[in-house]
C-alpha positions in Angstrom: 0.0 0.0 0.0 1.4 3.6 -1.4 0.2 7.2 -0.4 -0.8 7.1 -4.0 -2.8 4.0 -3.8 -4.4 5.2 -0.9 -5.2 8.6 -2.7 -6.6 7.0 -5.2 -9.2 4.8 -3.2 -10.2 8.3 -1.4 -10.8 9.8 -4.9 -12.6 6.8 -6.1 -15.0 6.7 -3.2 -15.4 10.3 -3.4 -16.1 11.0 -6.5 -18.9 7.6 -6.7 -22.1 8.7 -5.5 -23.2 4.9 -5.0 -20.5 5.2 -1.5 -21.9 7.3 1.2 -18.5 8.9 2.6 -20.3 10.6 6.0 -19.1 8.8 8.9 -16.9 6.4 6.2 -13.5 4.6 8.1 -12.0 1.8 6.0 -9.5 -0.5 8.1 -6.5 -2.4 6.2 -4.6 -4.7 8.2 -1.5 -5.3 5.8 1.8 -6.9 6.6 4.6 -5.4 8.8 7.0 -4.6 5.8 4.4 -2.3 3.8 2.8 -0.9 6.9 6.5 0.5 8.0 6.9 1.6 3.9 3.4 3.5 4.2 4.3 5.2 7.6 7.9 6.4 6.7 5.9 7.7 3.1 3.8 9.4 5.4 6.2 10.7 7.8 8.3 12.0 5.3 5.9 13.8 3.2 4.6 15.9 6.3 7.2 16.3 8.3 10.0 17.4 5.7 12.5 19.0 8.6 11.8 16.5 11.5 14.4 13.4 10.8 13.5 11.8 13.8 10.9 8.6 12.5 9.3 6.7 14.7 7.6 3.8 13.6 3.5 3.4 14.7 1.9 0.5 15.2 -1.2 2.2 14.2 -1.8 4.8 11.2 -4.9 6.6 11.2 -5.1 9.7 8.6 -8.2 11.8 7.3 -8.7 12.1 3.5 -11.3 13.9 1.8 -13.7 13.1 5.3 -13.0 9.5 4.8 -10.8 8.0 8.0 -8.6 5.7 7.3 -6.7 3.2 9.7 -3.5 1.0 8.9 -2.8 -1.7 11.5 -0.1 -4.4 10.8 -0.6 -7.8 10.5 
């Protein structure tokens, strides 16, 4: 899983009026090695002049209204 995946499934469920977004959380549990890809991705794209990344177990980030939470299998 990619920032830009993830992008892309927030536009797609957007942008279809047969998906009601109000209140919409989507859960992925994906394994260790791409949860700790998709955090640093994260990480790095927000926090450009902080070099100090520390892995979470749990990512939870807002998109568009639509919550979405990363745990690691």
């Amino acid at each position: 899983m990619t920032l830009d995946k993830v992008l892309e499934i927030a536009n797609e469920c957007v942008y279809n009026d047969n998906i009601p977004t109000e209140g919409l959380t989507l859960k992925y549990i994906i394994d260790k090695k791409a949860h700790e890809k998709l955090d640093k991705e994260l990480f790095f794209k927000t926090n450009n002049n902080n070099p100090n990344f520390k892995h979470n177990e749990v990512i939870e980030i807002n998109i568009a209204g639509i919550t979405f939470i990363f745990e690691q299998s």
